[in-house]
N, C-alpha and C positions, 0 to 999 in steps of 0.2 A: 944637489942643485936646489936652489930657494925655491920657492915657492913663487910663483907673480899673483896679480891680484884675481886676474884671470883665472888662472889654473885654480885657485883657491874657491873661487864662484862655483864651477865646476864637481867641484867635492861635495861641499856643501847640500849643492840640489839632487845629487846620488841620493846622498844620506837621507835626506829629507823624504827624497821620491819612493824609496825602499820602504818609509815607513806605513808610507798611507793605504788606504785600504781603498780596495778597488771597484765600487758597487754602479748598478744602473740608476741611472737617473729617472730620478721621483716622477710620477704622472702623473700627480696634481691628486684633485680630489677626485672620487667616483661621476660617472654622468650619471644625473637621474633625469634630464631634460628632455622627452620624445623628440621626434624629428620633426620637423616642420613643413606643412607645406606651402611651395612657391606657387602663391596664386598667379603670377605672369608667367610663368613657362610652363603651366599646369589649363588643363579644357578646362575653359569657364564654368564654373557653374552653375547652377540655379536658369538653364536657358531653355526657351520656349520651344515651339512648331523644332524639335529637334530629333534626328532620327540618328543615332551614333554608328558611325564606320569601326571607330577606334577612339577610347577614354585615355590619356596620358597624366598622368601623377606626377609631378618632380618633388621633389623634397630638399632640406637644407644641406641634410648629410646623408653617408650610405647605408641602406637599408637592408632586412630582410622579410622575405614575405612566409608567412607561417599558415598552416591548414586554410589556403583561402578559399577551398570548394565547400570548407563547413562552417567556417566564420563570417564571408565573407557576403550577404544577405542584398539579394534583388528583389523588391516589391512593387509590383503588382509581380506575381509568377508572368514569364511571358508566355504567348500563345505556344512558340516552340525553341528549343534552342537553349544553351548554356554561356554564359562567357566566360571567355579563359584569359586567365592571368599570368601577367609574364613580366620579374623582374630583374632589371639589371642596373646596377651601381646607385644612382638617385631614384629611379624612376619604374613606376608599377603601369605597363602598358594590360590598357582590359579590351578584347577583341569581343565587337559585338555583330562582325560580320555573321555568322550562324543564328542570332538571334532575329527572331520573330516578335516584333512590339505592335499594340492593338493603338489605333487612332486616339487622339485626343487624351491621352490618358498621364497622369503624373507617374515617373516612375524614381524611386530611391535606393542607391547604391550607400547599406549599409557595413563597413569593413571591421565592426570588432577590435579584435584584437590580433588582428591580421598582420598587419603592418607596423615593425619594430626599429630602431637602430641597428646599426650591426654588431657595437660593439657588445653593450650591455643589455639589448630585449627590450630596452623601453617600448611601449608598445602608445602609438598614435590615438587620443583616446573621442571618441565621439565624433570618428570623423563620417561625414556623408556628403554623396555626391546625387542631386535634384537636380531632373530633368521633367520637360513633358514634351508629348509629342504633338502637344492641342498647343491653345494659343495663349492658356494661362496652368498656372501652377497650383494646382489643389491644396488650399488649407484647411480643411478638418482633421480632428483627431479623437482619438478616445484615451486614457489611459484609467489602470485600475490596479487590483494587485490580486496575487494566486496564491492559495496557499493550502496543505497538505492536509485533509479533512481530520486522519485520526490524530496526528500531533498537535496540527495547530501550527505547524510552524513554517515560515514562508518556502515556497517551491522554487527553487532557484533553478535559474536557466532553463526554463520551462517554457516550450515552444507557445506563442499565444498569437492565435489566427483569425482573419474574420475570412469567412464565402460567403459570395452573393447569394448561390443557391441554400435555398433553405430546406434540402431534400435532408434527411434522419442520415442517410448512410453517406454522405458527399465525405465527411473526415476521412474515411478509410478508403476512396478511391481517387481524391486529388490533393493536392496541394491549397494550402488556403490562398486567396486573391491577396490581402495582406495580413503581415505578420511580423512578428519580433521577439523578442528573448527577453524574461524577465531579470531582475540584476537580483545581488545581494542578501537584497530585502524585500525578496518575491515582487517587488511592483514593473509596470510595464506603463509603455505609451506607442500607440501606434500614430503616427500622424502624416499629412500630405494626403488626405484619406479624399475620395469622391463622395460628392453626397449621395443617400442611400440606405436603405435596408440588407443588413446582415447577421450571418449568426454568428456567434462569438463562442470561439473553445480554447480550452489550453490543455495542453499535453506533454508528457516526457517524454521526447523525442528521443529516446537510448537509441536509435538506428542512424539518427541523422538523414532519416528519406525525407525527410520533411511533409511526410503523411503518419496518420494518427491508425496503428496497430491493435486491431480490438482483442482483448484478454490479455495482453502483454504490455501496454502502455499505461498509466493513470493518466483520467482524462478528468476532468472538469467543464462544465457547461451551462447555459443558460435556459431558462425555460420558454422563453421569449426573445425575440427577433431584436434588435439591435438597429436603431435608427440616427446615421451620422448626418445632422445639420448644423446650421449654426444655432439654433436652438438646443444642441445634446454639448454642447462644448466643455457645461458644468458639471458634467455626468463623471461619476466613477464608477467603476464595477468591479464586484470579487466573484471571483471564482475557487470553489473549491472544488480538490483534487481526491479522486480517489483510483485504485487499481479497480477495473476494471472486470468481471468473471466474461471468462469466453464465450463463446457459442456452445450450447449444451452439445454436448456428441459424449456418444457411450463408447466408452475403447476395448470392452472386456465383457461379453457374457458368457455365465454359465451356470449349469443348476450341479451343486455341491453335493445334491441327492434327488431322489424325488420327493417333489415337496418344499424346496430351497432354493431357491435364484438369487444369484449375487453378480452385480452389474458395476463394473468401474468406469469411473467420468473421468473428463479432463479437468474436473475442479470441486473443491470441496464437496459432498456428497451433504446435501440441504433438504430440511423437513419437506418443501413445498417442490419439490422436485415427485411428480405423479410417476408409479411405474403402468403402466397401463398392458390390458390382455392377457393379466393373469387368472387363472380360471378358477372356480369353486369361490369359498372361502378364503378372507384375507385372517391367516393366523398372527403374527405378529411382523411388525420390520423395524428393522436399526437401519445406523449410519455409525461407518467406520471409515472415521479418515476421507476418502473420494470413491470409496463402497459405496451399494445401497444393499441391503439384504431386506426381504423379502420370505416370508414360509407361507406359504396356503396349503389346502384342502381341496380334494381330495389329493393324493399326491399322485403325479405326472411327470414319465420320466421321459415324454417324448413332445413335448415344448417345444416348437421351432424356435419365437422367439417372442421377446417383451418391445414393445414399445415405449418410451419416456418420453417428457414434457413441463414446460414452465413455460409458464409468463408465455405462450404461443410459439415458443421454440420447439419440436421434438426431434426425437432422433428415433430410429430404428435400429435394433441388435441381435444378432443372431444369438443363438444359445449354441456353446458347445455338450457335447455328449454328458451326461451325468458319472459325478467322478467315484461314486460310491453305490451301492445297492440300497441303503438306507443308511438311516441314522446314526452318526457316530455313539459310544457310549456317555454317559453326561459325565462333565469334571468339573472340578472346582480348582482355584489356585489353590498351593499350600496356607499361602500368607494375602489376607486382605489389604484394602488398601484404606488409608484413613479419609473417613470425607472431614474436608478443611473445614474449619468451626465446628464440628459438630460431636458428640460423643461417640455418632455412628460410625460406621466401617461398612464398606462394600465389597462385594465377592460377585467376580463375573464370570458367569457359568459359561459354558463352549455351544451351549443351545438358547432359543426362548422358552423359558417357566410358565407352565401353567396354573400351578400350587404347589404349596409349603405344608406337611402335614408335620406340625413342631412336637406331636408327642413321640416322633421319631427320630429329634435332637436331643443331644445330648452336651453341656457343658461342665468345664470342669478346670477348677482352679486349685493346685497344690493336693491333685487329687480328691477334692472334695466338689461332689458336685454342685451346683450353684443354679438360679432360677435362669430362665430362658430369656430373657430380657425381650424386645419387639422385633419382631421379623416381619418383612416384607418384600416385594417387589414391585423395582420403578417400574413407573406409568410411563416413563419417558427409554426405556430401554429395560427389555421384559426378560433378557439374561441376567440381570444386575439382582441381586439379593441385598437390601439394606437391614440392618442389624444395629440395633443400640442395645448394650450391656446395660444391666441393671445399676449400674453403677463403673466408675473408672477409678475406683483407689487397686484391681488387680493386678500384682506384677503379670501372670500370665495366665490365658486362657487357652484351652485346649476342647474345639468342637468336633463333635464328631453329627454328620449323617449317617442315619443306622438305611438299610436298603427301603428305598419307598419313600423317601422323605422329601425329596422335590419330584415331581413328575412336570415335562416338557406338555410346549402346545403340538407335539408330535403322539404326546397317549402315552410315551417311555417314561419310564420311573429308572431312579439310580440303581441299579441290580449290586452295587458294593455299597459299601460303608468308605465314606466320605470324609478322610480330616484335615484339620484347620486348623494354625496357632495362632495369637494374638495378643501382641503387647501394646498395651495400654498405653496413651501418655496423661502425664498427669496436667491438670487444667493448668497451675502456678506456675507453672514454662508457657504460658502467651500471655497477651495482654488482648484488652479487647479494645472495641470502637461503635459508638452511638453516634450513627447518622441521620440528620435529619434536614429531610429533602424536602424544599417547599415550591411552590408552583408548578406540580404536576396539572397534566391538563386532565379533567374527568375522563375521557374516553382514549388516551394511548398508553399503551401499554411503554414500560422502560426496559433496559436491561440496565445492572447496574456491577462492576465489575472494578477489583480492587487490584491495582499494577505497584510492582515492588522497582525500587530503584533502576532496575533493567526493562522496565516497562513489561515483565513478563506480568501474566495476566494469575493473580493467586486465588481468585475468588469471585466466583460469578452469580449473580441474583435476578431472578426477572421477578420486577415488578407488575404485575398482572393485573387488569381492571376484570367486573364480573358483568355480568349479563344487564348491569342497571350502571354500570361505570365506576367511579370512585369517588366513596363517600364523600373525602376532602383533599383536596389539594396539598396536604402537608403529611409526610408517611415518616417517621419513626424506624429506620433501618439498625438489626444489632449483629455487630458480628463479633461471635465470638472465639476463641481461640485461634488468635491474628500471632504471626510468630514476628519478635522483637525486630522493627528495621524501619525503614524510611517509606512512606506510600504514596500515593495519590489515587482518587474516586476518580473513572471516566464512566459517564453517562450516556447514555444513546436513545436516543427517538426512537423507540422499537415501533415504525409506523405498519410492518406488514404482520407483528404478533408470532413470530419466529423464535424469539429468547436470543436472537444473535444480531449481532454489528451487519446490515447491507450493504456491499458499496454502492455507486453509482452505476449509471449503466445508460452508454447515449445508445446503444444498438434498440432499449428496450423504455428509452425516453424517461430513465428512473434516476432522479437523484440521490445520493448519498444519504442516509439517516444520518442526523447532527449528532454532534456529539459536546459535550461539556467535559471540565477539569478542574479536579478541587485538589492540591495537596495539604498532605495529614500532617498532624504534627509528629513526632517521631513517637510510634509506639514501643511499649517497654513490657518486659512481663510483670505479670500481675500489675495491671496498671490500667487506668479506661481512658480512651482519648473520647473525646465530644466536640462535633463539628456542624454544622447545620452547613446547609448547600440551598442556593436561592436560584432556582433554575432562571435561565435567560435563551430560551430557544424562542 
């Protein structure tokens, strides 16, 4: 039968239809354009003598609402009460029936990043809703910027507060009156502000309570009161941030023998941290880690307990029972440890040293004995034995303590023989570095400490003034045997004479020691870098 033209059409778009491939249809480009808000089906904004029942948002398209209990920011704090947030299709309803608002007062509902599209997260950006409950709208503001005392580098989203009360301890028991979150590039702007005296902090709010956590938070602050008029409008202000040391409290005492008290803190174990009520004679004390040790005279095995103290803080500690009868025997490590730059080596005994009697050492290289090179012990930790070899061309040293040859501030002497190995390194594996630091001030002392790429700390120096200050302003720093790599010099205001970095401290009204940053140029072995550094504190 033929074909008609019909049937033949027919065929045709089979064929055709069979070939094609079957995909969804394209949706354009990505959205990246936030959602918009509809200022006519949306509460006015910016309205006077206003007291809210109920806030409504409509927007252009449909939304979601994202952590709005911690983004989501009310200033002035109110007197009581939270509002809740409730969203559905366009529109984010804020219930202010629970809220408690104080007369007269500007208040600003600011949302972050709260409020997104639905599709893609765009997120609505700087938005805020200004009200007051008085009869005009407060325009003052301050803005400044925050930023992290040991790096330098800005503090982002760093809670930044003003309270009216200018009481030392108000951060850790309210909320600030107003407040905001620094962006990006640590800076901040608080505005809509009442005129006024207030104090000014910024904090790392890790909790999101929106109160400032002492020993757990880095805080930054001012040392002076903070006046918003239209006179301060030109003002900026920085703040720098540092972690905070907790309230002193002792978490651990006990006497290790009679004659030895060793007391654990909740924070680094610090020179200027006093043990108080120990009796007799003070023989020697270290610090180990959040230790504090402690030996006296006469020895006392029935110590109830020590009392400690700083800066007007103390704490009281009981002693547990003594865990030995006396003195353990003295040791030494096998293997010393090298002090960085320097030919010398340290040995840290298990007791404090009270003397070295060196005709009872014995050295010895490839079995030949060899002179005693300089022994000592630090003034800064009285178990520590320092030792410079007469020289560093040996492959190995072999020391021996013959019996008798250290004796403790306990009266013990080593009753064994005592040995030690020690391999040398040779100088021509580092390079060095001539620093030369200018505008010290005559009376503060510095610390001065050398950070390797990883900001770990390879080398520490305190710069020390003497009982008449310091000579000159410009000091000549050498360090030698620096191992090959990338560095940078941080300097510190050593203002309490410590040899260490302080942080800040609002509980105890103390700021931060400053700090400075010079990076090296790459050091190489056998090789000297030269840098001068122009203080600016």
């Amino acid at each position: 039968m033929p074909l008609t033209r019909f049937s033949l059409f027919l065929v045709l778009s089979a064929l055709l239809g069979s070939c094609a491939v079957v995909s969804r249809p394209s949706g354009g480009e990505k959205d990246i354009t936030p959602p918009r808000l509809d200022s006519l089906l949306s509460t006015p904004n910016f309205q006077t003598n206003y007291h809210p029942e109920e806030i409504v948002l409509e927007f252009d398209e449909f939304i979601q609402l994202k952590n709005a209990t911690r983004d989501i920011i009310l200033t002035p704090v109110p007197e009581a009460g939270k509002p809740k947030y409730q969203q559905r299709g366009r529109r984010v309803n804020i219930d202010f029936s629970e809220v408690e608002l104080r007369d007269s007062i500007t208040y600003q509902l600011q949302f972050g990043d709260a409020i997104q599209d639905y599709n893609e997260g765009n997120p609505v950006k700087n938005l805020r809703f200004i009200f007051s409950t008085g009869s005009f709208i407060d325009s003052f503001s301050i803005q400044g910027t925050a930023e992290d005392n040991l790096t330098g580098k800005p503090s982002i989203n760093a809670l930044v507060g003003l309270y009216r009360s200018p009481s030392d301890t108000i951060l850790a028991k309210a909320s600030p009156d107003y407040f905001t979150r620094t962006d990006s590039s640590g800076r901040f702007k608080i505005d809509y502000l009442s005129a006024g005296t207030y104090q000014l902090a910024a904090y790392i709010d890790d909790n999101s309570n929106y109160r400032f956590n002492q020993g757990t938070e880095a805080v930054g602050f001012l040392d002076e009161l903070v006046s918003v008029s239209a006179s301060s409008q030109d003002s900026s202000f920085n703040l720098v941030l540092s972690n905070e040391l907790p309230p002193l409290k002792a978490v651990r005492g006990d006497q290790w023998f009679p004659g030895l008290v060793r007391v654990t803190l909740n924070q680094p174990a610090r020179a200027e941290v006093v043990v108080e009520d120990v009796p007799g004679t003070l023989l020697a004390r270290y610090q180990e880690v959040d230790t504090l040790v402690v030996a006296y005279a006469p020895a006392n095995d029935t110590l109830p307990f020590v009392v400690l103290s700083n800066a007007g803080e103390t704490d009281t500690v009981r002693l547990r029972k003594t865990a030995r009868e006396g003195a353990p025997k003295l040791s030494l490590p096998p293997k010393p440890d090298a002090v960085a730059g320097e030919t010398m080596v340290a040995l840290r005994a298990n007791l404090p040293l009270k003397s070295i009697n060196e005709t009872l050492i014995q050295i010895e290289s490839d079995s030949m004995q060899i002179a005693l090179g300089t022994w000592s012990i630090s003034q800064l930790d009285s178990r520590v034995l320092n030792w410079e070899a007469p020289k560093d061309s040996f492959k190995l040293l072999e020391i021996t303590f013959l019996p008798g040859a250290l004796s403790t501030v306990f009266d013990g002497v080593n009753t064994d023989s005592l040995f030690v190995s020690y391999r040398p390194t040779s100088k021509k594996n580092f390079g060095e570095v001539d620093l030369t630091i200018a505008g010290l001030d005559s009376l503060t002392s510095y610390v001065v400490e050398l950070l390797d790429s990883q900001d770990k700390v390879e080398r520490t120096v305190q710069l020390a003034v003497g009982p008449e200050g310091r000579p000159t302003p410009e000091e000549l720093l050498k360090l030698s045997r620096v191992k090959g790599g990338d560095y940078k010099i941080r300097i510190t205001e050593d203002l309490n004479k410590d040899g260490r970095y302080t942080p800040g401290n609002r509980r105890l009204d103390l700021q931060p020691e400053r700090i400075t940053t010079l990076a090296l140029n790459t050091v190489r072995a056998d090789w000297l870098v030269e840098e001068r550094l122009e203080l600016n504190f």
